[in-house]
NULO-657300 format. One record per atom (N, C-alpha, C, O): x negated, y negated, z; residue in one letter. Coordinates in steps of 0.05 Angstrom, whole numbers, padded with zeros to 5 digits, always signed. Atoms other than C-alpha are relative to their C-alpha. Last residue first. Layout:
<recs>
XYZA;...
</recs>
This chain:
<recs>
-00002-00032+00023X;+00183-00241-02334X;+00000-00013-00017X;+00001-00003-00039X;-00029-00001+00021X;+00162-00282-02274X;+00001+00011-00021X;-00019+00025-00027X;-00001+00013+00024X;+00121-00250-02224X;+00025-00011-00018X;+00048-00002-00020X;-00003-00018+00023X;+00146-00231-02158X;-00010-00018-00022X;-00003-00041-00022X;-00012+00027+00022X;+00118-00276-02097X;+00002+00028-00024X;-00016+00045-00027X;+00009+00002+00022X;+00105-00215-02046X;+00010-00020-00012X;+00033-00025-00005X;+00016+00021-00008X;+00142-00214-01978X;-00025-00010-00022X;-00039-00029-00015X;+00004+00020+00013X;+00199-00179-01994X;-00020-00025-00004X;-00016-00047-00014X;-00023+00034-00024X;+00193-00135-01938X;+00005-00013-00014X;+00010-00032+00001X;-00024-00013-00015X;+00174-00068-01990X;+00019-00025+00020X;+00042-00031+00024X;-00017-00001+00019X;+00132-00110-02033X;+00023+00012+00020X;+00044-00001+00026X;-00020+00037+00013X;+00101-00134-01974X;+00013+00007-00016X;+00035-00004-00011X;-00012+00007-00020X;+00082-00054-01953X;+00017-00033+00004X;+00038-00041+00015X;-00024-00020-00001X;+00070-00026-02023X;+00009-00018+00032X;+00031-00028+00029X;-00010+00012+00034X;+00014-00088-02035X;+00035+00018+00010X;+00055+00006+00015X;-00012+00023+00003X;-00015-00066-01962X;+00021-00013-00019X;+00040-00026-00009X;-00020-00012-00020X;-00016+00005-01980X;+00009-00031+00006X;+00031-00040-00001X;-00028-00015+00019X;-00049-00009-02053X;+00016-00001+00021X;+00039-00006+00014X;-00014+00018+00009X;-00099-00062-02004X;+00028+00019-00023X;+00050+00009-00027X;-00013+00017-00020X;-00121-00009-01960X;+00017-00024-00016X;+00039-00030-00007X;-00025-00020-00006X;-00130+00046-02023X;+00018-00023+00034X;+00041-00021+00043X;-00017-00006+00013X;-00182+00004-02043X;+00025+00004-00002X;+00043-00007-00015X;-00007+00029-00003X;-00206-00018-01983X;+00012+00001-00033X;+00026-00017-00039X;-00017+00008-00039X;-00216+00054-01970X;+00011-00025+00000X;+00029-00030+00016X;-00031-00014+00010X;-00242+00068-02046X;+00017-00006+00029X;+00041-00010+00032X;-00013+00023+00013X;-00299+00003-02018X;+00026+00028-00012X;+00048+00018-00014X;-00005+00028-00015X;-00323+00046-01957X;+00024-00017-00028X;+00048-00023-00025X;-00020-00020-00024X;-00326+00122-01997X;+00008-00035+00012X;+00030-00043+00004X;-00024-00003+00025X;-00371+00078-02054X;+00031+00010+00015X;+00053+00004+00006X;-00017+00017+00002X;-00410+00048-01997X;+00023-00002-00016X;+00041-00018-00018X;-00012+00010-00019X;-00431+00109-01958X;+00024-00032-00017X;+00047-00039-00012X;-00033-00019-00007X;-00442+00150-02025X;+00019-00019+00022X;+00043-00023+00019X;-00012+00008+00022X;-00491+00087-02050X;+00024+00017+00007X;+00047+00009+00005X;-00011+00036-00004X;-00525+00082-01980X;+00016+00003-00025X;+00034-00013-00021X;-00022+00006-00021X;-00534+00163-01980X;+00013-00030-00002X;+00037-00033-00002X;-00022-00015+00007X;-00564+00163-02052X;+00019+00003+00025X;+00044+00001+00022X;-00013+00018+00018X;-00614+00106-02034X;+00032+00015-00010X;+00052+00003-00016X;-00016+00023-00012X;-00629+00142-01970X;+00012-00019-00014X;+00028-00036-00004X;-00025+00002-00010X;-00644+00199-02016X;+00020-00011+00017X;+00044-00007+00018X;-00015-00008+00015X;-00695+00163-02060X;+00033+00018+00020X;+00056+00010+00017X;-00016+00030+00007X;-00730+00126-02001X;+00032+00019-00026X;+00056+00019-00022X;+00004+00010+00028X;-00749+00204-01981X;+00018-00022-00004X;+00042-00020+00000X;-00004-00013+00022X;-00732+00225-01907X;-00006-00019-00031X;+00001-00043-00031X;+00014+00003+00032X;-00784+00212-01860X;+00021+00010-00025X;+00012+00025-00042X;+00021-00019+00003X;-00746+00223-01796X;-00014+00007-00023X;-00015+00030-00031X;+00038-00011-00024X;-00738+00155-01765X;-00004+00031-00012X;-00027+00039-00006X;+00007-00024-00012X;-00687+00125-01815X;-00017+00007+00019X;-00037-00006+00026X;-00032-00018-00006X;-00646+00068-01823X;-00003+00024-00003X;+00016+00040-00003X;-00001-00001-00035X;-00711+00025-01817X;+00031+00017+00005X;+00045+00019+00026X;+00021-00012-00020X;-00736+00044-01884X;+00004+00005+00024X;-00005+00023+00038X;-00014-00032+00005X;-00671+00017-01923X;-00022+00011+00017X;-00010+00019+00037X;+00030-00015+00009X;-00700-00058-01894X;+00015+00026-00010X;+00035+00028+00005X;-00017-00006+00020X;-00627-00090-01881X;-00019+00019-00012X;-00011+00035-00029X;-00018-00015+00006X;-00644-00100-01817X;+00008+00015-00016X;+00021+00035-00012X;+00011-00018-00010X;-00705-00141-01824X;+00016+00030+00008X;+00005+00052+00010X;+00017-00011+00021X;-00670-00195-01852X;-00016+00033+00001X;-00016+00048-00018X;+00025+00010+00011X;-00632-00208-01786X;-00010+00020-00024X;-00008+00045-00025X;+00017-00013-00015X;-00565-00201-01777X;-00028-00004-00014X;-00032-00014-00036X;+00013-00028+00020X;-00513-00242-01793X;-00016+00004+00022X;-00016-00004+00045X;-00016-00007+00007X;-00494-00323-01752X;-00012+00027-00018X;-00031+00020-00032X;-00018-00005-00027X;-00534-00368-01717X;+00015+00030-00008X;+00014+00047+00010X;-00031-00003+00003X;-00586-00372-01773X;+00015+00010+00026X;+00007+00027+00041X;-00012-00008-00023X;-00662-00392-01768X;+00026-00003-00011X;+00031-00022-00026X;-00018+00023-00007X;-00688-00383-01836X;+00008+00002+00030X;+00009+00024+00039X;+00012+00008-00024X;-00741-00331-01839X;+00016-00015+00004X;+00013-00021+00028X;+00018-00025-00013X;-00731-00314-01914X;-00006-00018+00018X;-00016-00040+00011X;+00037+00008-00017X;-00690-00380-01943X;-00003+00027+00018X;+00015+00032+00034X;+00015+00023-00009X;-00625-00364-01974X;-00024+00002+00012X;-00034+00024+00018X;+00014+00009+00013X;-00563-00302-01980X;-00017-00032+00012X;-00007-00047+00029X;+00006+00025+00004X;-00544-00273-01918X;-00019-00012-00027X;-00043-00014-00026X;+00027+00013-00007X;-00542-00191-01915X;+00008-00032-00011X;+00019-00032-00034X;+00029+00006+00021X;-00478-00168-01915X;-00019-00013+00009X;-00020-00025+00031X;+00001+00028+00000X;-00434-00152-01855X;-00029-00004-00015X;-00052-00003-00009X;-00027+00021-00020X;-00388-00098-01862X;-00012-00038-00001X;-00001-00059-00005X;-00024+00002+00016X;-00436-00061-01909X;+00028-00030+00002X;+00041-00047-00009X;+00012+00024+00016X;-00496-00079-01866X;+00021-00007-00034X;+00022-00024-00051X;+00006+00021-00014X;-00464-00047-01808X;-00004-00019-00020X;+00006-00042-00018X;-00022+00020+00005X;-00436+00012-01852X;-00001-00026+00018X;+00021-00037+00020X;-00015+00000+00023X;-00502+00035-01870X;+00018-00027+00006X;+00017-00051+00001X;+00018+00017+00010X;-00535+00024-01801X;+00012-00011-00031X;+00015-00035-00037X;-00011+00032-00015X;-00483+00059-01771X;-00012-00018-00009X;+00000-00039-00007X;-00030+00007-00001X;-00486+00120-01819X;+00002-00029+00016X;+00015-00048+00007X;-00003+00002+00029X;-00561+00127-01819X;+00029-00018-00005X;+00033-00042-00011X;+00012+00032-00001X;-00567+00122-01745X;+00008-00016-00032X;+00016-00038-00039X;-00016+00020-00006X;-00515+00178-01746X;-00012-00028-00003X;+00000-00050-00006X;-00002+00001-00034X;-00543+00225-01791X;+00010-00026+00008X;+00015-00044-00008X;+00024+00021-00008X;-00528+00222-01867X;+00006+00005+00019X;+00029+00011+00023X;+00024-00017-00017X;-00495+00277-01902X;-00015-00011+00008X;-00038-00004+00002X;+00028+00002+00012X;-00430+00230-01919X;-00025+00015+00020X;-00028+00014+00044X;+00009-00025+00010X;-00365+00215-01911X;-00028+00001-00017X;-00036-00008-00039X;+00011+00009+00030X;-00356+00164-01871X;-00006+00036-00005X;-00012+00057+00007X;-00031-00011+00016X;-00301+00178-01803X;-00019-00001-00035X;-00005+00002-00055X;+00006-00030+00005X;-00367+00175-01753X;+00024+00025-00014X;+00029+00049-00012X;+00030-00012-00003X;-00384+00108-01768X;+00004+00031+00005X;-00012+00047-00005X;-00002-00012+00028X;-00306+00075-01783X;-00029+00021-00001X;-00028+00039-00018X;-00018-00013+00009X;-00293+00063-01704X;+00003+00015-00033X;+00018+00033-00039X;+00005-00022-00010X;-00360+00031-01699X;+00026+00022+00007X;+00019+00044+00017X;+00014-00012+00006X;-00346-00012-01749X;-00009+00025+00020X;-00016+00047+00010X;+00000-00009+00008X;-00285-00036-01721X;-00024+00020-00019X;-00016+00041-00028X;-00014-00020-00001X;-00310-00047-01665X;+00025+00010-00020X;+00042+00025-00010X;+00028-00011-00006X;-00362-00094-01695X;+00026+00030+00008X;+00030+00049-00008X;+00019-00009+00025X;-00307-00129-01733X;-00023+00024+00002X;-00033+00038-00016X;-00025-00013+00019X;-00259-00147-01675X;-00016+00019-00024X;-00010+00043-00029X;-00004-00023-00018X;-00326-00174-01632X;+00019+00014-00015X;+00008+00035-00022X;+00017-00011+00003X;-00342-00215-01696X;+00008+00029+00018X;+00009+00052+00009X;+00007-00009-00036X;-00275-00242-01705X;-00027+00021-00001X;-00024+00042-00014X;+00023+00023-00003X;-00277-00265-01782X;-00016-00001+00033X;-00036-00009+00043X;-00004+00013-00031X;-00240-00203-01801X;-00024-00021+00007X;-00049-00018+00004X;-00013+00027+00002X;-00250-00191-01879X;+00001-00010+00029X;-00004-00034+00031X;+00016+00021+00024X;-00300-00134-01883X;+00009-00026-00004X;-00005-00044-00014X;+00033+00001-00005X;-00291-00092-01817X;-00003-00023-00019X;-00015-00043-00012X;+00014+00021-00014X;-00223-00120-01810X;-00027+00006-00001X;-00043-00011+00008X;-00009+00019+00001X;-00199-00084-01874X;-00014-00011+00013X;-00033-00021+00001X;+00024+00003+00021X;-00244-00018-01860X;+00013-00032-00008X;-00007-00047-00011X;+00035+00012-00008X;-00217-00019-01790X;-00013-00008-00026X;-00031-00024-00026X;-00009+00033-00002X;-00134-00027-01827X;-00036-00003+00010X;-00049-00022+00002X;-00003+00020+00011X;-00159+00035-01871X;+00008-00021+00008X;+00011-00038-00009X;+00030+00007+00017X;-00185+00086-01820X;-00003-00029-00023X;-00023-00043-00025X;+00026+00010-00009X;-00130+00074-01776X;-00020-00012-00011X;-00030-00035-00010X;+00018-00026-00017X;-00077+00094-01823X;-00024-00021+00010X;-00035-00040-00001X;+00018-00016+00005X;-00030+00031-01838X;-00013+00019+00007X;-00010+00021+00031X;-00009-00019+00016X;+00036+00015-01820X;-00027+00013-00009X;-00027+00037-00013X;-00020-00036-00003X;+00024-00001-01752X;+00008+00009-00022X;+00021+00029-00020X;+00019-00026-00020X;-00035-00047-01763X;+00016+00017+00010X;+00008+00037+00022X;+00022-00007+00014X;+00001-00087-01827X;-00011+00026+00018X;-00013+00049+00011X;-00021-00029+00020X;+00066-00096-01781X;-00017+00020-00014X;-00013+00044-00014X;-00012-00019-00022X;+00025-00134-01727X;+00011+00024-00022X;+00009+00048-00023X;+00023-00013-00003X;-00013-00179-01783X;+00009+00031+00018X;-00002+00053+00014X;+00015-00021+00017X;+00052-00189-01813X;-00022+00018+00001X;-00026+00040-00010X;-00016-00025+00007X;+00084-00212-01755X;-00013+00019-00019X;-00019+00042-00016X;+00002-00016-00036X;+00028-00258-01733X;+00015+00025-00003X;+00006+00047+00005X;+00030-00021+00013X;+00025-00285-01810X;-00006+00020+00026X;-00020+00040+00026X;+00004-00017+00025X;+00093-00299-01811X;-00026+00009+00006X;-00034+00032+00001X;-00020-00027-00011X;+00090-00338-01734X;+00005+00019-00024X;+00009+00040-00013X;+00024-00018-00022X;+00028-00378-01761X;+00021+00018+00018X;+00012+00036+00032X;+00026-00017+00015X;+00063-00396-01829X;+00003+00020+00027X;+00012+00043+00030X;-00013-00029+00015X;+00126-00415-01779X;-00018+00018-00024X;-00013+00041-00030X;-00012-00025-00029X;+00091-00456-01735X;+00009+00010-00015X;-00004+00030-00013X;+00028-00010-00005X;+00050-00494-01804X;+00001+00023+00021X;-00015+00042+00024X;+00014+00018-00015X;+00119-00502-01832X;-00023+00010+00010X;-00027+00034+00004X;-00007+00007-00034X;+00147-00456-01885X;-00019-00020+00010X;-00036-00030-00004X;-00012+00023-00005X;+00156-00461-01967X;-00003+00002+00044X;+00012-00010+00060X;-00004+00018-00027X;+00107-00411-01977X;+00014-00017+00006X;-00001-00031+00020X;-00021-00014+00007X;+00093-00391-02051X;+00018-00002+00030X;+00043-00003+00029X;-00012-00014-00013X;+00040-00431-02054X;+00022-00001+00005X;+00036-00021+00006X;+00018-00023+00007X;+00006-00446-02123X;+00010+00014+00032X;+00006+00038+00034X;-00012-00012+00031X;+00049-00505-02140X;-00007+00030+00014X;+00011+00047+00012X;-00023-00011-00007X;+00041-00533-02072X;+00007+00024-00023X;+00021+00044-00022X;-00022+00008+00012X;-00030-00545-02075X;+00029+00016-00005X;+00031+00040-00009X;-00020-00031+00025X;-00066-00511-02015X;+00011-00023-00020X;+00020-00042-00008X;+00010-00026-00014X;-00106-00564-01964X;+00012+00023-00018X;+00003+00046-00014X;-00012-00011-00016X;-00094-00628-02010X;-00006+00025+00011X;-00020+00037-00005X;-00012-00012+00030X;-00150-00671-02032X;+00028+00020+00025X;+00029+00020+00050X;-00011+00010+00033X;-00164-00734-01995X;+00005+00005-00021X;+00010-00007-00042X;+00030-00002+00023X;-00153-00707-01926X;+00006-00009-00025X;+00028-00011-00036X;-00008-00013+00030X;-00094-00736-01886X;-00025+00003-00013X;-00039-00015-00020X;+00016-00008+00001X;-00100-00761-01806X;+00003+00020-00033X;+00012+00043-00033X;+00001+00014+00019X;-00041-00775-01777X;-00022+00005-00024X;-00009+00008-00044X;-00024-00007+00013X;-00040-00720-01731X;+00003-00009-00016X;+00011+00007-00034X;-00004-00015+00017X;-00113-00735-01716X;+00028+00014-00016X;+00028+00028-00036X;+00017-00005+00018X;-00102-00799-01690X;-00005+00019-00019X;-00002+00014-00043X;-00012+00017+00022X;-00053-00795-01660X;-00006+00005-00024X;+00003+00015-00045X;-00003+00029-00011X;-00087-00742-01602X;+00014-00019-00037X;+00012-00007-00058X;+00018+00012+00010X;-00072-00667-01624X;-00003-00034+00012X;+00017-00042+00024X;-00007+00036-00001X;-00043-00621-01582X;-00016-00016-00019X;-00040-00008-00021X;+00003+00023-00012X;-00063-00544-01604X;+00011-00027-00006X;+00017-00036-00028X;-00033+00020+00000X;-00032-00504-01650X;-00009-00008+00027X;+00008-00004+00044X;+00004+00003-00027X;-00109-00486-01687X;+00035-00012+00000X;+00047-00023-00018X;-00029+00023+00000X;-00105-00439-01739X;+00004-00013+00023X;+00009+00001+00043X;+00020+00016+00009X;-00181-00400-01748X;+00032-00025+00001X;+00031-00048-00007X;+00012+00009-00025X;-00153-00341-01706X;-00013-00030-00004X;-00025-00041+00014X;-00023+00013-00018X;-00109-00326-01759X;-00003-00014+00022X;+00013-00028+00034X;+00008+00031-00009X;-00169-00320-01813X;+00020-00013+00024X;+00020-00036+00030X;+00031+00001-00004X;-00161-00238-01826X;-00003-00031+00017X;-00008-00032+00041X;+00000-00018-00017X;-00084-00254-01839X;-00029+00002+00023X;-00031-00007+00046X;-00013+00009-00018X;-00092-00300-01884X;+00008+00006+00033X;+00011-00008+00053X;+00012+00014-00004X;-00139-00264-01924X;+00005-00029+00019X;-00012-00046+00026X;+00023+00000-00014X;-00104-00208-01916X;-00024-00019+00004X;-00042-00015+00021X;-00007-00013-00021X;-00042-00236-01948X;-00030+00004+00019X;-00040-00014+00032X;-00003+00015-00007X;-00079-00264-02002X;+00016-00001+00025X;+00014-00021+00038X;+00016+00002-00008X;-00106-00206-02020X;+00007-00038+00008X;-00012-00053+00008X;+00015-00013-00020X;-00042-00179-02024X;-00022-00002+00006X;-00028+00013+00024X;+00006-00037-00001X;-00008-00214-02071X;-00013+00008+00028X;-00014-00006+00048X;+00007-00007+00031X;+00015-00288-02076X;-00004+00024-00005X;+00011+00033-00023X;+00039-00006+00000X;+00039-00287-01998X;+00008-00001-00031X;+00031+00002-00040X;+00033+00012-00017X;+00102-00315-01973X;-00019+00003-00002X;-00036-00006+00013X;+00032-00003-00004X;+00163-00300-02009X;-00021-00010+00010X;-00029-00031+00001X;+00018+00022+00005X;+00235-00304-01991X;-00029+00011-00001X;-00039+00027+00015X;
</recs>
């Protein structure tokens, strides 16, 4: 049976697991129907219940982080994981695996703002949520004067090395559903 459309639909399920509530509900909300539907059926591949999604996607997520290499399930939750604390340590588990002639402030700073983009909208906004504007400055990710031009050439190595990783995370993923049957096959 199939359960995911491909593989980024997998991890994106996956990534969000913490966002499924199986709490009690009072009547009210059990009954309770929005006025478009939450997935249309056509388009998932899913025939299970909402306990049995959230027991598939528990397995999967478990299977996902033992089949993968380290470096590629952190670079996964660095960019998709919605768990901040989950996210952060992953980033600091990917910081001294980059390849790249940047020192360490360099490097964490990099893949910090990699992992968690800068916030599009209003300069100064108050936001609960990112890092502040001021972060993302390329200036502040050094202290020993090196030239804007090669901090532009480190940030472009750091992120090209980051996204072939999530590259190569989703080929392994893709090989690993295909392998359980857990892929929707095309039709021919």
């Amino acid at each position: 049976m199939s359960v995911y459309r491909d593989a980024a639909h997998a991890i994106a399920r996956i990534m969000a697991i913490e966002t499924i509530d199986g709490t009690k509900k009072a009547a009210w909300q059990r009954q309770y129907e929005p006025g478009f539907a939450e997935e249309p059926p056509a388009s998932n591949p899913c025939p299970l219940s909402d306990s049995e999604r959230l027991t598939q996607d528990s397995m999967t997520r478990s299977r996902l982080h033992k089949e993968l290499s380290p470096v590629l399930w952190a670079v996964l939750v660095a960019k998709y994981s919605i768990n901040d604390i989950e996210r952060a340590q992953a980033v600091h588990y990917l910081v001294p695996r980059v390849v790249t002639p940047a020192h360490h402030l360099f490097r964490m700073k990099a893949v910090t703002a990699w992992a968690i983009p800068q916030m599009r909208g209003q300069k100064g906004a108050k936001r609960s949520s990112g890092l502040p504007d001021s972060f993302y400055e390329l200036s502040s990710w050094d202290a020993d004067g090196t030239p804007e031009s090669t901090l532009r050439r480190w940030r472009v190595a750091v992120n090209r090395w980051l996204e072939s990783q999530v590259d190569d995370a989703f080929a392994d993923v893709t090989r690993v559903l295909q392998g359980s049957n857990l892929i929707l096959k095309a039709a021919a």
